[in-house]
Every structure is written in structure tokens, then in C-alpha cells.
C-alpha positions in Angstrom: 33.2 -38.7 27.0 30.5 -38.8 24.3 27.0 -37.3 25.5 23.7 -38.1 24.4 22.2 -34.8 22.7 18.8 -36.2 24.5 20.1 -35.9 28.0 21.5 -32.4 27.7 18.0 -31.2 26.5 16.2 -33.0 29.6 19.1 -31.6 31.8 18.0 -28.2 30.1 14.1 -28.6 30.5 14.8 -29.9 34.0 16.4 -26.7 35.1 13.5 -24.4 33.6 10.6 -26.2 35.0 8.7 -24.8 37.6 9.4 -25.9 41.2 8.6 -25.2 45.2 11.2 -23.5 46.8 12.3 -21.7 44.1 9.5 -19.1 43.6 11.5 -16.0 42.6 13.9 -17.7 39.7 10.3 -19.2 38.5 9.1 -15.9 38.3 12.2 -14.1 36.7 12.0 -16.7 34.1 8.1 -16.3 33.4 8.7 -12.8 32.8 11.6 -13.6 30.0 8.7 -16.0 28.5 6.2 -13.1 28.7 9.3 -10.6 27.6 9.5 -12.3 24.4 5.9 -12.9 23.6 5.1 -9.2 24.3 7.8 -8.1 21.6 7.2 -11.0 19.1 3.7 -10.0 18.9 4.3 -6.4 18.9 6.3 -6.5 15.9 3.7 -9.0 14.2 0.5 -6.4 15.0 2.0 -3.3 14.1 4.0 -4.6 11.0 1.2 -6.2 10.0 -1.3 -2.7 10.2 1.3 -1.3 8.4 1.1 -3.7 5.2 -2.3 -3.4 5.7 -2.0 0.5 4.9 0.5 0.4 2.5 -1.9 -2.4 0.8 -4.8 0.1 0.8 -3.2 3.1 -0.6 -1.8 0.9 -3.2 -5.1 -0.2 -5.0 -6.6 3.1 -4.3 -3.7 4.6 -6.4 -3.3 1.7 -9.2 -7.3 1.8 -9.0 -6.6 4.8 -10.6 -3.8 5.2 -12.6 -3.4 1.8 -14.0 0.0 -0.3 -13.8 2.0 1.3 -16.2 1.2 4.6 -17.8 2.9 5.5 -21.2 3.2 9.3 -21.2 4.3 11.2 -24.1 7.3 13.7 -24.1 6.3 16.1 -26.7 2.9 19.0 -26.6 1.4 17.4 -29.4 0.8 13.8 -28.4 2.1 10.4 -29.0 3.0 9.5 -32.5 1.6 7.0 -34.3 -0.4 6.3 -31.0 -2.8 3.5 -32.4 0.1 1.0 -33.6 2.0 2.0 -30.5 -1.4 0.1 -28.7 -1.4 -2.4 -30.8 2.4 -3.6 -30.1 1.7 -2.8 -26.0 -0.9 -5.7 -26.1 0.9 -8.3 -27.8 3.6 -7.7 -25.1 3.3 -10.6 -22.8 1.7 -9.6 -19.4 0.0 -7.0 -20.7 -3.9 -7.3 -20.2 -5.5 -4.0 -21.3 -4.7 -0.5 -22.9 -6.3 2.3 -22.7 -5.1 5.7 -24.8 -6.7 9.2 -23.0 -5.8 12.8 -22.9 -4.8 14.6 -20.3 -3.9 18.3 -19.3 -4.9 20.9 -16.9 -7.5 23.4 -17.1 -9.6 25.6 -15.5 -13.2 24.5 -13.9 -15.5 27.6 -13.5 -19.0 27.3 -11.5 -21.7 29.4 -9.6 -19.5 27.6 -6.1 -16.0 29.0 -7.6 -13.1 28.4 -10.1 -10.4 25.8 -9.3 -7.9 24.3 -11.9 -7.8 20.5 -12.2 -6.7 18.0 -14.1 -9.0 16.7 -17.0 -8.8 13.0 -18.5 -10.4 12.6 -21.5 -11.3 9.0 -21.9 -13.0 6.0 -23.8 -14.9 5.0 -20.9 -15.2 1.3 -22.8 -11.3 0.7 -22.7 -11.1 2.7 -19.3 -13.2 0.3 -17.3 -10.8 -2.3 -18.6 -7.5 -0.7 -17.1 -9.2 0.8 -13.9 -11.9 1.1 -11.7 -13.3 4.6 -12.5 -17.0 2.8 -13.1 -16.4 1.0 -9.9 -15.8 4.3 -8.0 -19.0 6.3 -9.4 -21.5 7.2 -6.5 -23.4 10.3 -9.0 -24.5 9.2 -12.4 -22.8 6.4 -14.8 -19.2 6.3 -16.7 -22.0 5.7 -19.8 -22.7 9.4 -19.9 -19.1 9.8 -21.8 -20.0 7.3 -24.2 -20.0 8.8 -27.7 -23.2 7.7 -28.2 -24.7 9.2 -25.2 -24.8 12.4 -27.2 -25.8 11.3 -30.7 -27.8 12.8 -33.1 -28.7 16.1 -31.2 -26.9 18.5 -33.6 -26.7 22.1 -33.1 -28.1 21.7 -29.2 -31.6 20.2 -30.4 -33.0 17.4 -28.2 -32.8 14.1 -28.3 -36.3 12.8 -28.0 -36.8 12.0 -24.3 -33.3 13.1 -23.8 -32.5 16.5 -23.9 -29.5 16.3 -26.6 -27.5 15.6 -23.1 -27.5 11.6 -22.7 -30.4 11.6 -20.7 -29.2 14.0 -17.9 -31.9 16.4 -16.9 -31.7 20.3 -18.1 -30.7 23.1 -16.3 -31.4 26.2 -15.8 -28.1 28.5 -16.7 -27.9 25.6 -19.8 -27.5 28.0 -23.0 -25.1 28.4 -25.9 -21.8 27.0 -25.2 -19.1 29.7 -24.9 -17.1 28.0 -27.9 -19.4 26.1 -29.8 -22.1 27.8 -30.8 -25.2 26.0 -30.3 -23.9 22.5 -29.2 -24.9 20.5 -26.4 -22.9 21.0 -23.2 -20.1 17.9 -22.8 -20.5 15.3 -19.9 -17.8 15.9 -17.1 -17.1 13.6 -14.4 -15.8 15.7 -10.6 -14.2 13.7 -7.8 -16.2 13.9 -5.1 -13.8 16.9 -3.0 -13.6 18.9 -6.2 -17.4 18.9 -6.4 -17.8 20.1 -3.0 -15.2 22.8 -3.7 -17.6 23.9 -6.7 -21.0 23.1 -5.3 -22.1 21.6 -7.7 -24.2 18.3 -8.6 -25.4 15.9 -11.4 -26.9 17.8 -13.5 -25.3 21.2 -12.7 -23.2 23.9 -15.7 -20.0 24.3 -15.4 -17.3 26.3 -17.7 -14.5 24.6 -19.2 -11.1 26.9 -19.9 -8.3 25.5 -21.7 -4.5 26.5 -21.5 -4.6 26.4 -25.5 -5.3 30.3 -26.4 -6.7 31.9 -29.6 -6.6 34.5 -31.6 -10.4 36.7 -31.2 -11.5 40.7 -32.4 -10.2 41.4 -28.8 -6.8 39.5 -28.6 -5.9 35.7 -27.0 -7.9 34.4 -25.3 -8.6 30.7 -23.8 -10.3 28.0 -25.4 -13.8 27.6 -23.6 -16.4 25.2 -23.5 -19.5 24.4 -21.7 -20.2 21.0 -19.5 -22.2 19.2 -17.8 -21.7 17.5 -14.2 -22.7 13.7 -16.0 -21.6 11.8 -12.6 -19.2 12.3 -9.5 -16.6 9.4 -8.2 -14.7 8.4 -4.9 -11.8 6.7 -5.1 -10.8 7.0 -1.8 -7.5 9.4 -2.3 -7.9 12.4 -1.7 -5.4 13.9 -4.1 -7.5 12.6 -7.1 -10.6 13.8 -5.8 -10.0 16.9 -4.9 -8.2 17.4 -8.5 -9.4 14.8 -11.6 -12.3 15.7 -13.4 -13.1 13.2 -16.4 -14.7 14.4 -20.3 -15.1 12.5 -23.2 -11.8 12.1 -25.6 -13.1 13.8 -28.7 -14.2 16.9 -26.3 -10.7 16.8 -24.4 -9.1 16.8 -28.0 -11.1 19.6 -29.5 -10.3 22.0 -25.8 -7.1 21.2 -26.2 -7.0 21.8 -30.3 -5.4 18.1 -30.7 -7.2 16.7 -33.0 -7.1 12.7 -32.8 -4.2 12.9 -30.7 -3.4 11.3 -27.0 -0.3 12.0 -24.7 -1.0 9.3 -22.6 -2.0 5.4 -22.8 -2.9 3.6 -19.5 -2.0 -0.2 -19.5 -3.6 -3.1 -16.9 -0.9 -5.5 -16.0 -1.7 -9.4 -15.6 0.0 -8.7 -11.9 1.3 -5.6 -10.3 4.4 -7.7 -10.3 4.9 -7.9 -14.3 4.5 -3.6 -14.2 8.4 -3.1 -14.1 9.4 -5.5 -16.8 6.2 -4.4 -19.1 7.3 -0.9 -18.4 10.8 -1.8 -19.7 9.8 -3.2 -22.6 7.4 -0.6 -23.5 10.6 1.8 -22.8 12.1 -0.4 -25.7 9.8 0.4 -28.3 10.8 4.5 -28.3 13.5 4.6 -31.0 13.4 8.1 -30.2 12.5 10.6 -27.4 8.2 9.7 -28.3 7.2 9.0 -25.3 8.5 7.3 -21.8 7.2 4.3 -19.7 6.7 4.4 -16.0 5.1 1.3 -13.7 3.3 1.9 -10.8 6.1 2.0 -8.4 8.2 4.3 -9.9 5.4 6.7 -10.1 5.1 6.8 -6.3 8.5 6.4 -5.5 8.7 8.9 -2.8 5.6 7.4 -0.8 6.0 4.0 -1.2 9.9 4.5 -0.2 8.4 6.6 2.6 6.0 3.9 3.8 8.5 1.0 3.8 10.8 3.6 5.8 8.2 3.8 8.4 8.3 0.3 8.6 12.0 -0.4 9.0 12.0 2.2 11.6 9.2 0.5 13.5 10.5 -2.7 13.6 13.7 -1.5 14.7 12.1 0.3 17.5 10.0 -2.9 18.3 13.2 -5.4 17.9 14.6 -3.5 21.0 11.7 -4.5 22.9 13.2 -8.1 22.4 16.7 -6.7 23.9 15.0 -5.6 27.0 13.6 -8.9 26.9 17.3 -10.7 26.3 18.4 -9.2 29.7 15.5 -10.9 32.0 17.1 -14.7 30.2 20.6 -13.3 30.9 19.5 -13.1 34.8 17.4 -16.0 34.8 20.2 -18.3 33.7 23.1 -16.9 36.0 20.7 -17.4 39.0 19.8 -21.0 37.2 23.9 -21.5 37.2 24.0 -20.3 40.8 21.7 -22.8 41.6 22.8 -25.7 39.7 26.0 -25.0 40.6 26.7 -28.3 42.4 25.0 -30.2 39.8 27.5 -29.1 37.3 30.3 -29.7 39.3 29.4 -33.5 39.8 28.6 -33.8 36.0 31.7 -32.3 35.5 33.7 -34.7 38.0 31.5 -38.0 36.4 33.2 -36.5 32.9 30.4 -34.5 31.5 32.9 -32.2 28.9 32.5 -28.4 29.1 30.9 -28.4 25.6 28.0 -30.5 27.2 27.7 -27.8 29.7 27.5 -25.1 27.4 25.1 -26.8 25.2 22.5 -27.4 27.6 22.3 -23.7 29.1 22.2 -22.7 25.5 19.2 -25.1 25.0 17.6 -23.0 28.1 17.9 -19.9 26.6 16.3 -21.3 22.9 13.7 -23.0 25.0 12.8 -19.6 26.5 13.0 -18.3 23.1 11.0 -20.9 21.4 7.9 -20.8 24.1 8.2 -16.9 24.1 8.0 -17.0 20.6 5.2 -19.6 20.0 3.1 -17.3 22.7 3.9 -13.9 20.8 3.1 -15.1 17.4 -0.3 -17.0 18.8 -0.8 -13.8 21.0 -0.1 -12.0 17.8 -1.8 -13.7 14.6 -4.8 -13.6 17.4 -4.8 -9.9 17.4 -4.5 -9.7 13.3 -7.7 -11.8 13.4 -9.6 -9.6 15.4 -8.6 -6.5 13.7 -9.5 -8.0 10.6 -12.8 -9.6 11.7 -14.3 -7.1 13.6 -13.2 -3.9 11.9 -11.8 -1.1 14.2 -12.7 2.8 13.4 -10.1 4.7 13.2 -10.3 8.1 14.8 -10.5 11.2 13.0 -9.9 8.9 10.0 -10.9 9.2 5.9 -10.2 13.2 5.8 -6.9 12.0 3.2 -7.0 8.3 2.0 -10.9 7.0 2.9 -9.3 4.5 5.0 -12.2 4.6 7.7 -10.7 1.4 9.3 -7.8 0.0 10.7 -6.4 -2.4 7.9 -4.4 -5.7 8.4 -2.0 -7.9 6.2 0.0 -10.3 7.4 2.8 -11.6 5.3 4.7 -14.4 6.1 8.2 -12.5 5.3 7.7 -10.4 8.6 6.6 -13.7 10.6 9.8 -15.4 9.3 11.8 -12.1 10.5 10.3 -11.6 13.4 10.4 -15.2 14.5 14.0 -15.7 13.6 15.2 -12.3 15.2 13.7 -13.6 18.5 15.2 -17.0 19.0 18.8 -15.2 18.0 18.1 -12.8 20.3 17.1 -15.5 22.8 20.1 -18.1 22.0 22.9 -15.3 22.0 21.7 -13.8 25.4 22.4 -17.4 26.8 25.9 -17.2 25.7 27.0 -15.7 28.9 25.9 -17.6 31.6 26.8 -20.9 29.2 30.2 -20.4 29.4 30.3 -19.2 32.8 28.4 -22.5 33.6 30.9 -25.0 31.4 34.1 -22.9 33.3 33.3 -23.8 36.8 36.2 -25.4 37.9 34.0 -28.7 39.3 36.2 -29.0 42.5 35.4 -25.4 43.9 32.2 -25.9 42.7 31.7 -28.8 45.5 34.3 -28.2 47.4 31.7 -27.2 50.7 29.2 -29.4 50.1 
């Protein structure tokens, strides 16, 4: 006997819907519904806070360190640095380049002596590749312009200017320690490592470079005198606590390479082209010049860590909808209980036992379906709020500035969720569908 897919899914909404006399198997079955929803739309909130972090201390790190950075292996620098540029930019995807210096010295002031990590830049071609001018709460990113210093030789003043690009003097200002009479060079402090030197715009501090010398009384350090020109945030605490910024030409003369950088910055068209730009900036080194690394691979370790987390709670979460699987298993052996004469006249009027089966498992995907639809509206609600009407988090901004919680929903984690759920739901009907489609239809009305 054929059966009309239509009346097993009335036979299976009949049996669900809500009636008198039957007050505790409505109940049980309103808590599966509410089971479901709870655990569909804690995995969509907490998931979704989780992008929303991982999403923040992204840009905060890119924001910084561009998409791909080309690094060189060697003391002295990449060779041939300036054609190496020009063949990065005509490689498709790529948007901006910017070639700096980098190394780590020593930052002395009246607040203390820290080492950090000095940059020396073009700020024109770093505001293309990152968001250093963006981040500035002191001063300007101008002050490193090589023109902010011109035409104040041997420390005299620029007219209006003080020979320091219009920052005003101070008081410990004198000779600098390496340079004779020049004037001191601009330096940009993250906003930590300026609170760990107390210092300000406008305040001396002493540069010491790992590159030593020989002097009347031995080796001793390349020095040079700077000036606090303007302080950043960019909201991650590890480069603020440890990235100070100078001018290129005064990076290359405290680190005695002359026209020479070790590292070129490049700004992708989308953080998704970084790996294959990286690779085929990898491709240029006929040698062992210089190595290519996106913005992934850099932060292997966290990002692997954060998507981790985020396996891990989802897992935890997806047993909330197994807690939820056994309230349908119970509803649906007490709905089989009940029915039980029913089934055993549809079974005697030649209703087959895969009819039976099908419309107990179209209870359970109807549970799973309505439980669902309330979780992800219950859910995506939630998201909204968070996201509309920012919540503080406690204690929060001491490591990444992330004062707030953050939210991204991606439809990936909807899909998963959503699909784990109705499995969930349809395999806990199993069960009580095969126990209803083996009743044996004359014991089943044998006393009535």
C-alpha cells in the first residue's frame, strides 16, 4: 500500500500538537523545543563573541605589521632592496610596499632604560601599508618626515622651529652623544612603553645601538640623542609596550647600515591574497636573501590557539544539544505509548511499517526544526544586542584594548550549528520510530 507523504506529516503534526488531557506529554515536549533552542542559540552567541575577538586582534595585529612582511636573512640587509620593491608591486594583489629597518636597542630616559624594538620608517609609504598615522594620540607621523628636520645643520634652528620639526625645546636638549652638534631625531613610543619611561612629546631620550665601536677607551655602543615627536595606541599591548618608531636615514646611521633595509612591509588587496603573495614573493629569492611570511603564518601559535578555543567550545556547547536529544527520545515513546492504538489500526487498514517509521521521524525533525528556528531567532537576537548596544567588559583593555564585548556572526557557524541540531533531533527519533513501526498491530488492539 502506497502512502501519501502528506498524510504521514499531518499524522506527525497531529501527534505533537497541544491537547487537554494530555498536559504532562505537552509539557515534556515543550521542554525538547525549549532544549534545542537553548543549545542552538548558545552555540550561535558564544561562537559568534568569539569571531568577534579573533576579528579584533586580527586588525589590531595586521594594523600593524602589514600582510606580508619580507624579512631579510643576512645582518646587513636586503640586497638590491629597491628592485626587490619594484617586482613586489607588479605582483598581482599586491597594493603597497613599504621598505623600513628594524632592530633592537636600548631606550634610556630620566623614567628608566628599557630595550625595544625600533622601526625606522618612511612614514609616506608606511601610512600606505598600515595604520601607524591612524593610531597616533601624541604628535603627528609628519614629525619623521625628512623634511621635518631640514636645513638646521649643526643643531641651529630652524626659524620658528627649533631645528626639531616644530616640536618645542627642552630642557636636558644638548649635544647629541654621537653626533656632535645635530639636532636630536624624532622618535615615536607606544603608549605602555612611554609610561614605562615617563616621558612625553617633547621629552630627551638616549638612543643605544647593538652596533659597537672602537673609542680612546675601548667598544662602546653607538648612541644618539632623540626626541619623543608623538606616541601611538594600537590597541596590543605587546607593540606598545615594545615598538618605538625613528626616521629611516637615523635608524640606518645607529645601526651603521648605510642605505640598507632588512625588512619590506607589503599591504595586500585582501587578507586573503597574503598566502599566495607571500609565495610568490618567496619565489623571487634565488638565494638565501631574504624570506616571505603572510600574516597568518606570523601568528601561527595564536591564531591556532584561538580557533582551538573555539572547536573546544562548540563541542562543549553541541552536548547541550545531546541533553536536549534525550527529552525528544522520551517525548516520543510516551507519544508511541499513547498512539499506540492508532498505530495498530493503521497498521490493520495496511499502513506499511515504513509509513510508521517515517512519521515519528517527521516528529522528531519537527521538534528539531521549531527548536531550531527559536534558537537561531533567540540567538541572532542576542548578536544584535551585543552589537548595538555595546557591553563593557570587566577588567578589560589591560592586554588587547578590547574594552567591549565584540560580535561576528558568520554564516559558516549558523550552517553548522543549524545542521548539527536537526541531526541531532532526527537521529534521537530513531528509537521510538522503529519501536512504533514494530508493534505487532493485533497486540496493539487486542484490549480495546
Amino acid at each position: 500500500m502506497s502512502v501519501n507523504p502528506g498524510l504521514e506529516a499531518a499524522l506527525a503534526a497531529q501527534h505533537l500538537a497541544p491537547k487537554r488531557g494530555r498536559g504532562f506529554i505537552n509539557l515534556i515536549g515543550l521542554i525538547a523545543v525549549l532544549g534545542v533552542a537553548v543549545s542552538v542559540a548558545g552555540v550561535i552567541i558564544v561562537v559568534s563573541v568569539m569571531n568577534g575577538f579573533r576579528r579584533d586582534i586580527r586588525d589590531r595585529i595586521v594594523g600593524t605589521n602589514a600582510d606580508v612582511l619580507v624579512n631579510a636573512y643576512g645582518k646587513r640587509g636586503i640586497p638590491d632592496w629597491r628592485r626587490l620593491c619594484v617586482r613586489i608591486r607588479a605582483v598581482d594583489g599586491v597594493v603597497a610596499v613599504s621598505p623600513y629597518w628594524q632592530g633592537q636597542i636600548m631606550l634610556k630616559s630620566r623614567g628608566g632604560v628599557t630595550g625595544v624594538v625600533a622601526q625606522g620608517i618612511d612614514p609616506v609609504q608606511q601610512v600606505s601599508v598600515g595604520g601607524l598615522a591612524r593610531d597616533m594620540v601624541k604628535g603627528s607621523l609628519d614629525a619623521l618626515s625628512p623634511a621635518a628636520q631640514a636645513g638646521a645643520p649643526n643643531g641651529a634652528a630652524a626659524a620658528g622651529t627649533g631645528g626639531t620639526g616644530g616640536l618645542p625645546p627642552f630642557a636636558d636638549e644638548g649635544p647629541g652623544p654621537d653626533e656632535g652638534g645635530a639636532p636630536p631625531s624624532p622618535v615615536l613610543l607606544g603608549s605602555e612603553l612611554a609610561g614605562q619611561l615617563d616621558v612625553g612629546v617633547g621629552d630627551g631620550v638616549d638612543l643605544f645601538s647593538p652596533v659597537f665601536r672602537p673609542t680612546a677607551v675601548g667598544l662602546m655602543p653607538r648612541m644618539d640623542k632623540g626626541r619623543v615627536a608623538g606616541i601611538f595606541r594600537t590597541g596590543y599591548y605587546e607593540y606598545d609596550s615594545s615598538l618605538a618608531y625613528l626616521r629611516l636615514a637615523d635608524a640606518q646611521r645607529l645601526f651603521d647600515a648605510p642605505d640598507a633595509v632588512n625588512t619590506i612591509a607589503v599591504r595586500t588587496r585582501s587578507l586573503a591574497d597574503a598566502p599566495r603573495v607571500a609565495s610568490a614573493i618567496q619565489a623571487m629569492d634565488n638565494g638565501d636573501s631574504f624570506w616571505a611570511a603572510d600574516w597568518q603564518r606570523m601568528n601561527e601559535n595564536l591564531f591556532k590557539a584561538l580557533a582551538m578555543e573555539k572547536m573546544i567550545m562548540f563541542l562543549i556547547l553541541g552536548c547541550m544539544v545531546l541533553v536536549s536529544a534525550v527529552n525528544i527520545v522520551s517525548t516520543l515513546v510516551m507519544v508511541v505509548m499513547e498512539k499506540q492504538k492508532q498505530i495498530g489500526i493503521l497498521r490493520g487498514l495496511g499502513f506499511p511499517q515504513g509509513g510508521i517509521l517515517r512519521v515519528f521521524l517527521l516528529e522528531g525533525l519537527y521538534i528539531g526544526l521549531a527548536g531550531g528556528a527559536l534558537g537561531f531567532a533567540l540567538g541572532l537576537s542576542v548578536c544584535w544586542i551585543i552589537a548595538t548596544f555595546p557591553i563593557r567588559i570587566p577588567g578589560g583593555g589591560s592586554v588587547y584594548y578590547i574594552d567591549n564585548l565584540p560580535v561576528q556572526v558568520m554564516g559558516s557557524d549558523l550552517a553548522v550549528a543549524g545542521s548539527v541540531a536537526f541531526l541531532t533531533c532526527l537521529l534521537a527519533a530513531v528509537y521510538p520510530a522503529l519501536r512504533a513501526a514494530r508493534l505487532d498491530p493485533v497486540e496493539a488492539i487486542r484490549y480495546e
